[in-house]
C-alpha positions as CSV (number, residue, x, y, z in Angstrom):
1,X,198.9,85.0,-4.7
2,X,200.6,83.2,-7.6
3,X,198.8,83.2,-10.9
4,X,196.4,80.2,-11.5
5,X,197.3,80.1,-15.4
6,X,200.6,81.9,-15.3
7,X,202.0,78.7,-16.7
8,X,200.3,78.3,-19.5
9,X,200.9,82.4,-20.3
10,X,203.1,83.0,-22.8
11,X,207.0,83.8,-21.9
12,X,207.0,87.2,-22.3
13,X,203.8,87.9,-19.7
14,X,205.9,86.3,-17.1
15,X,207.3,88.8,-15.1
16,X,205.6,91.6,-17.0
17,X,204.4,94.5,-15.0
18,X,201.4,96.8,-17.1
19,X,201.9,100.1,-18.3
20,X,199.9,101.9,-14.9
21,X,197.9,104.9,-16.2
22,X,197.4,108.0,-14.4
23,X,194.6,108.0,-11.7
24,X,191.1,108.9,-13.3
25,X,189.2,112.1,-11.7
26,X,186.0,109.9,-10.7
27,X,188.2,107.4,-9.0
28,X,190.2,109.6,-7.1
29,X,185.9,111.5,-6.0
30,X,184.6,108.2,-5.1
31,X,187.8,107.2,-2.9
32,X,187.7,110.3,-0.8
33,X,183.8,111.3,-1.7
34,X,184.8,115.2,-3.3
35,X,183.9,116.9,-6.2
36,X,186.7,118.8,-8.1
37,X,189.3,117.5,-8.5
38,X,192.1,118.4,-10.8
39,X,194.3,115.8,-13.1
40,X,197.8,117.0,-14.3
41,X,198.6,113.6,-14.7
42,X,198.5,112.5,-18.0
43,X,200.1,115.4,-20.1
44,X,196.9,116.0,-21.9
45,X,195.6,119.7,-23.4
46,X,193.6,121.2,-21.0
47,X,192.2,123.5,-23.8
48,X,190.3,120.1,-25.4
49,X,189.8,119.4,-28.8
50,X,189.8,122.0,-31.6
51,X,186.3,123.1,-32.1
52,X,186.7,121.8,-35.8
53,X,187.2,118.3,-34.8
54,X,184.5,118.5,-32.2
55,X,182.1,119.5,-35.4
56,X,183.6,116.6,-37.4
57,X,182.9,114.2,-34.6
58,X,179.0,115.5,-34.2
59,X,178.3,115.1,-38.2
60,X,179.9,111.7,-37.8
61,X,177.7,110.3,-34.7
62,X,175.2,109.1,-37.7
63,X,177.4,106.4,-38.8
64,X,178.6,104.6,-35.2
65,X,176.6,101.8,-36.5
66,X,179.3,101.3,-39.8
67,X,182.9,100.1,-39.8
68,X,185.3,103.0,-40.1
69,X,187.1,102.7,-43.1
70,X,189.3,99.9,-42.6
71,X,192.5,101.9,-44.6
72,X,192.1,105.2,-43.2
73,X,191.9,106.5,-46.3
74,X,191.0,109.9,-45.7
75,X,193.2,110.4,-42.8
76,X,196.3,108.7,-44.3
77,X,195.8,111.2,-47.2
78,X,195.5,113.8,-44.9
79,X,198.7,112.7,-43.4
80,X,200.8,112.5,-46.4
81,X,199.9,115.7,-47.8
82,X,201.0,117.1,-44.3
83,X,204.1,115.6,-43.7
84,X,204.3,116.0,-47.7
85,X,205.0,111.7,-48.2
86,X,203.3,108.9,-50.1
87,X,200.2,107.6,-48.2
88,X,201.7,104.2,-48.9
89,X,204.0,105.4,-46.0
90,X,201.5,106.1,-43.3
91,X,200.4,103.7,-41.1
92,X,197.9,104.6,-38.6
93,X,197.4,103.6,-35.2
94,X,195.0,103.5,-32.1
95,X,197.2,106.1,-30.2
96,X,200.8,106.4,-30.7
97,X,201.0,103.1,-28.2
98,X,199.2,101.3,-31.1
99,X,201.9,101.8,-33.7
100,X,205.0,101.0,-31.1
101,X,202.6,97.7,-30.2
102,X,203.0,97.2,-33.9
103,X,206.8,97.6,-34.8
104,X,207.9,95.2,-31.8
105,X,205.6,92.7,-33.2
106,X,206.6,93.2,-36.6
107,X,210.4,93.5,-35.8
108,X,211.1,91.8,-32.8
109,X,210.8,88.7,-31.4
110,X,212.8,85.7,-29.4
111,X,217.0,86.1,-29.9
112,X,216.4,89.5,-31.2
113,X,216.9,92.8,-29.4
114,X,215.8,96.4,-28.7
115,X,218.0,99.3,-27.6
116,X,216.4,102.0,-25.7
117,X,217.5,104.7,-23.2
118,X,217.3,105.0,-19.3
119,X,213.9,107.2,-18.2
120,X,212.4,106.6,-21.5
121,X,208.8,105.7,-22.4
122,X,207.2,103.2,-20.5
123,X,205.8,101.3,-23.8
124,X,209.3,100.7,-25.2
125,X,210.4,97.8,-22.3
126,X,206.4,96.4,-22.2
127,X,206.2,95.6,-26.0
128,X,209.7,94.3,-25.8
129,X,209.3,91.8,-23.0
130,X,205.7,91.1,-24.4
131,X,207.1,89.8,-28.0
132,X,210.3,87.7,-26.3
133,X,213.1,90.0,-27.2
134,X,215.5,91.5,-25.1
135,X,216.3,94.6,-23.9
136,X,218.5,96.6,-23.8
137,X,219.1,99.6,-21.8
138,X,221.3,102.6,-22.4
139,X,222.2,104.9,-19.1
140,X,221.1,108.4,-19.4
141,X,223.6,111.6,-19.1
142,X,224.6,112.1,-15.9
143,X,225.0,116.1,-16.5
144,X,228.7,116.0,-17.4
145,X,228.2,115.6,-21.0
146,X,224.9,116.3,-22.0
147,X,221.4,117.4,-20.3
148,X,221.1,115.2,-16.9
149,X,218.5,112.4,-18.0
150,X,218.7,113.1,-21.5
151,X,219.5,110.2,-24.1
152,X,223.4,109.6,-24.4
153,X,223.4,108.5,-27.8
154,X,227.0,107.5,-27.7
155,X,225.9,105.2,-24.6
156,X,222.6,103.7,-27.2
157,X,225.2,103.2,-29.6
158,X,227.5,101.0,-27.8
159,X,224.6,98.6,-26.9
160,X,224.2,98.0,-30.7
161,X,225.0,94.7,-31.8
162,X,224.1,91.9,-34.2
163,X,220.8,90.5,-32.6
164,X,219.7,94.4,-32.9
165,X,216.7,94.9,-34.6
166,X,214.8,98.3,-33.1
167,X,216.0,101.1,-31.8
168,X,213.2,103.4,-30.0
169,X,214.2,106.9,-29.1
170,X,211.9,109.2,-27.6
171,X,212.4,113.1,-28.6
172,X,211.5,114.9,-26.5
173,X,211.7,112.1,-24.4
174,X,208.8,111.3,-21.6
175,X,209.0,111.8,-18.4
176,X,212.1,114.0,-18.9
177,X,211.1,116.1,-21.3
178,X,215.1,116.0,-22.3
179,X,215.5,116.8,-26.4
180,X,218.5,115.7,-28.7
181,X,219.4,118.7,-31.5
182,X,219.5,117.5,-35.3
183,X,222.8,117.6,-35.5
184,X,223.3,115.1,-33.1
185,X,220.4,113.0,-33.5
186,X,221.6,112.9,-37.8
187,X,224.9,112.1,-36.8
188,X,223.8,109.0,-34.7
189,X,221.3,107.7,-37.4
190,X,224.2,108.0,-40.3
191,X,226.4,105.9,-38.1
192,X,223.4,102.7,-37.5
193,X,223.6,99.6,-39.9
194,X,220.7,100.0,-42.1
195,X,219.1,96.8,-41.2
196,X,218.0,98.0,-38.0
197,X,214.9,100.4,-37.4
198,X,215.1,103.1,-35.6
199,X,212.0,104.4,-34.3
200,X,212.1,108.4,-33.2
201,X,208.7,108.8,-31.3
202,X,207.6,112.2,-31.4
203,X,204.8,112.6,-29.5
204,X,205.2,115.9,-28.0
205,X,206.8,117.5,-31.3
206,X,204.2,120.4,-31.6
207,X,204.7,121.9,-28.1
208,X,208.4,122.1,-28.8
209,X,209.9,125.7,-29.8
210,X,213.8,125.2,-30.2
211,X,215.8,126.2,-32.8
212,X,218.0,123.0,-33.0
213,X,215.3,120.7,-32.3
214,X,214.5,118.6,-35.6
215,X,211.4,117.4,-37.4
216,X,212.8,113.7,-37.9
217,X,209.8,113.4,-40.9
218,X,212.1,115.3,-42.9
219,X,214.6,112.5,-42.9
220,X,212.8,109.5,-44.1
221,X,213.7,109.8,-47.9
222,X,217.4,109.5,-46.5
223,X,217.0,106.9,-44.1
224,X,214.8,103.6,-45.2
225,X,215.0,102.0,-41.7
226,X,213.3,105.3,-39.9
227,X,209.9,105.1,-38.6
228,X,208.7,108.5,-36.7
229,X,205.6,108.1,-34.7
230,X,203.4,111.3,-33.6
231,X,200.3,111.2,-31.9
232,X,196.7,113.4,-31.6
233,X,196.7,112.5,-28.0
234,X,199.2,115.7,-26.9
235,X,198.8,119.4,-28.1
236,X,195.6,117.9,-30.5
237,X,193.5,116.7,-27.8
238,X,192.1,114.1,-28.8
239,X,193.5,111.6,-26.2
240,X,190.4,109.9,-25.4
241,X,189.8,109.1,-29.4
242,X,193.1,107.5,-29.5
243,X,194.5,107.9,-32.6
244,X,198.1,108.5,-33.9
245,X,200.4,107.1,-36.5
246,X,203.8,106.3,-38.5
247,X,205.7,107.6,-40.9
248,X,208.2,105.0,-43.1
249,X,209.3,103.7,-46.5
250,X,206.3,102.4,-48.3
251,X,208.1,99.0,-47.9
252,X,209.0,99.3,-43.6
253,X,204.8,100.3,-43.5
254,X,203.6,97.6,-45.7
255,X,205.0,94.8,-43.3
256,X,203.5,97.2,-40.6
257,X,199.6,97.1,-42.2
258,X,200.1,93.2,-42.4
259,X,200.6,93.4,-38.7
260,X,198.1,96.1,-37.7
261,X,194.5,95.1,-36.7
262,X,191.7,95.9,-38.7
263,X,189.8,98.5,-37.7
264,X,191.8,100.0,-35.5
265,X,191.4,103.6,-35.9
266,X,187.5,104.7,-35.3
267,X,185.6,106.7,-37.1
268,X,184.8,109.5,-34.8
269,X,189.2,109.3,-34.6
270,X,189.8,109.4,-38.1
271,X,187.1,112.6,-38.8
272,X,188.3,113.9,-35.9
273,X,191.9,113.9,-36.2
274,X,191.7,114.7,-39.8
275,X,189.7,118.2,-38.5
276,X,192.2,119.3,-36.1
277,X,195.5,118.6,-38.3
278,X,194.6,121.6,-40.2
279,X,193.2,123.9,-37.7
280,X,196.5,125.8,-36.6
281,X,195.1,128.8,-34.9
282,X,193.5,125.8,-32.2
283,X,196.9,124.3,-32.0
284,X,199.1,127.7,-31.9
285,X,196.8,128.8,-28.7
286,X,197.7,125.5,-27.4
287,X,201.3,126.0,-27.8
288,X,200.7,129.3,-26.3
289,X,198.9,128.4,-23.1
290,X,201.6,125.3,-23.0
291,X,204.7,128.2,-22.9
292,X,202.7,130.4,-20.9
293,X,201.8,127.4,-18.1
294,X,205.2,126.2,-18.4
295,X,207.0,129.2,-17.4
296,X,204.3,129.8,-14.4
297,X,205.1,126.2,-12.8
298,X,209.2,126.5,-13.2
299,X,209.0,129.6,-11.4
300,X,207.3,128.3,-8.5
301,X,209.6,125.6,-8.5
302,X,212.5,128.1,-8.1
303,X,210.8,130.1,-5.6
304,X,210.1,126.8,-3.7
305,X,214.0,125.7,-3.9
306,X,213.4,122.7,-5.7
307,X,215.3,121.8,-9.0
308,X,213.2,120.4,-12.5
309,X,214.3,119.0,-15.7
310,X,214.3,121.6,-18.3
311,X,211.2,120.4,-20.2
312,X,210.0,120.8,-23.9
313,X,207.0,118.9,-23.6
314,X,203.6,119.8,-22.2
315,X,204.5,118.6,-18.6
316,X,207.7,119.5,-16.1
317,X,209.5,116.7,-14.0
318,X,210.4,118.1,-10.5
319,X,213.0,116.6,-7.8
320,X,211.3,117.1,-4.4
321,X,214.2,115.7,-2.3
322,X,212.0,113.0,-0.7
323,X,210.3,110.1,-1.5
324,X,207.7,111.4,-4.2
325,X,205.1,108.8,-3.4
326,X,204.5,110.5,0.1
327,X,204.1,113.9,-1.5
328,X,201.8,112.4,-3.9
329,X,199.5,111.2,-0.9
330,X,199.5,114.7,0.3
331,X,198.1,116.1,-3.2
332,X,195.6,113.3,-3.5
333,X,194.1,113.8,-0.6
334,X,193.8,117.5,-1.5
335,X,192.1,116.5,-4.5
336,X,195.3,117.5,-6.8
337,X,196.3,114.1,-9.3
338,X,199.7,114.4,-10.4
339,X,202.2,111.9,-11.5
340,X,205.0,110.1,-10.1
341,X,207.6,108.3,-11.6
342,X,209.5,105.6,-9.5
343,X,209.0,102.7,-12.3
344,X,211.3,105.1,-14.6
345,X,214.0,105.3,-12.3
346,X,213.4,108.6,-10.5
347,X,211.6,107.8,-7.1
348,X,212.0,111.2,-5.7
349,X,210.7,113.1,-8.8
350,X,206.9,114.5,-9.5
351,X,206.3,114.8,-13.6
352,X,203.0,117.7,-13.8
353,X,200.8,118.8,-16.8
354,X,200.9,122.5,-17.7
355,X,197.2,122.7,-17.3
356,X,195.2,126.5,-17.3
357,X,196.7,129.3,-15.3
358,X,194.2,128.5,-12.7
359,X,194.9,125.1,-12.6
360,X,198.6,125.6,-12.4
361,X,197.8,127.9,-9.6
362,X,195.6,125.6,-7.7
363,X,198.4,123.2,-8.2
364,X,201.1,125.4,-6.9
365,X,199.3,126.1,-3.9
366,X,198.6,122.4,-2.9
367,X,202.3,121.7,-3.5
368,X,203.3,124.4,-1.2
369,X,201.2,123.5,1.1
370,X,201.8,119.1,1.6
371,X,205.8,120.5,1.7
């Protein structure tokens, strides 16, 4: 059935299909009326929040009947002295999502366009369409010349033009879990008209442990037109707070903060994520568990004959031959919640959360038994 008021919508809701979240626990318990089930859906950290942000949180519960500090001024101080910039540069965000929200409707809009890669981030084509630009969509590798699925930034550059205004780039990328080295990824932003931003979204950066894998933060002095987004949804765990942020010249985040919402970074987010960005034994066991978990999943996959994208992130993709939907019955009905991925292009793949050994295993198990 047709929309009543789809008429009166504005153009870029026509046609627009909504980011579809992974399926909650208690949803999946009431459908099928069990208790216990597991979610490696959603590439959160299945060791929760750092026990200093959980303490942060409980001293803050006194003032849920206050604004949150409109500015984030703690946190954005926090922030800066981390990533060692100006505060002026920070702009925070409800989740990651929040700031991306924010650049496309600070930068794009109708005759204007946005260059993104094949398989990449769900959010990049939503707050595209949503604003009235256009996008445009870069094919992935296809193997021969670089990791199968990854970005082909030679293939982002040729879509570049004179109505481009934002570049997003996902590294590592989601659902692949595909990663461009610096060398590359430098070369690529020296070679971009500084007029257009280019957003590198790194919301997985912590779990990542390569050598040639760069910390795009480092780069903003060089590059005016770079925003890199990171979140406190990932290896912080802090997904249900929502809170993340960008990292700019003062001037790219001023137009940014006229944009942004008030209030949109809680307090229990901002004492929270302001706890767990400096407790590094927390995040180091994460990272831990996340290499551990990873390496426990790929082998199964090998030992069940079924090929995976190499994966830096906290989750693996795999290619299970068939439709993934049907599989993704099977595991539902045996209480597993995992992820599939048809709406980025791979119909036959399964993305899954490292979760705890035991979960992994439970996970395993299930798999091996719906194939």
């Amino acid at each position: 059935m047709e929309n009543l008021f789809l008429h009166i919508a504005a153009p870029g809701v026509h046609g627009l299909k909504p980011y579809v979240p992974g399926k909650p626990v208690s949803e999946l318990e009431r459908e099928l009326g069990i208790s216990g089930a597991l979610k490696l859906a959603s590439n959160e950290n299945p060791l929760g929040p750092s026990p200093k942000a959980m303490a942060a949180i409980a001293e803050a519960m006194s003032e849920l009947a206050r604004y949150p500090d409109g500015g984030g001024f703690l946190l954005r101080q926090g922030l800066a002295e981390h990533h060692d910039v100006e505060p002026a540069g920070v702009t925070l965000g409800n989740g990651s999502n929040d700031v991306l929200d924010i650049i496309a409707r600070t930068f794009l809009g109708s005759g204007t366009e946005a260059v993104f890669s094949e398989h990449a981030f769900a959010v990049y084509p939503i707050c595209t369409q949503l604003v009235g630009a256009q996008a445009r969509v870069a094919g992935a590798h296809d193997g021969s010349a670089g990791p199968r699925y990854g970005h082909d930034l030679a293939a982002l550059r040729a879509l570049v033009g004179e109505r481009t205004r934002v570049i997003f780039i996902a590294n590592p990328n989601n659902p692949t879990g595909t990663w461009l080295p610096s060398d590359e990824l430098l070369e690529f932003l020296e070679g971009l008209p500084k007029t257009i931003i280019t957003v590198i979204d790194e919301a997985y950066f912590e779990y990542v442990d390569e050598s040639e894998y760069p910390d795009a933060t480092r780069w903003l002095e060089r590059f005016p037109n770079l925003i890199v987004t990171r979140t406190f949804s990932k290896a912080y765990g802090l997904a249900a707070l929502r809170v993340g942020y960008g990292l700019s010249h003062p001037h790219v985040a001023d137009l940014l903060n006229r944009a942004r919402q008030p209030f949109n970074v809680n307090v229990l987010a901002q004492v929270a994520a302001l706890a767990a960005l400096h407790d590094r034994d927390h995040l180091h066991r994460s990272r831990v568990l996340n290499r551990e978990g990873m390496a426990q999943l790929t082998r199964a996959f090998q030992g069940l004959g079924l090929e995976y994208i190499p994966s830096v992130g906290n989750f693996v993709t795999v290619d299970l031959g068939r439709p993934a939907a049907e599989v993704d019955r099977a595991l539902l009905r045996e209480g597993v919640i995992a992820r599939t991925i048809e709406g980025y292009g791979l119909p036959n793949h399964l993305r899954v959360t490292v979760g705890l050994p035991e979960e992994n295993t439970r996970f395993i198990t299930v798999l091996r038994k719906v194939l």
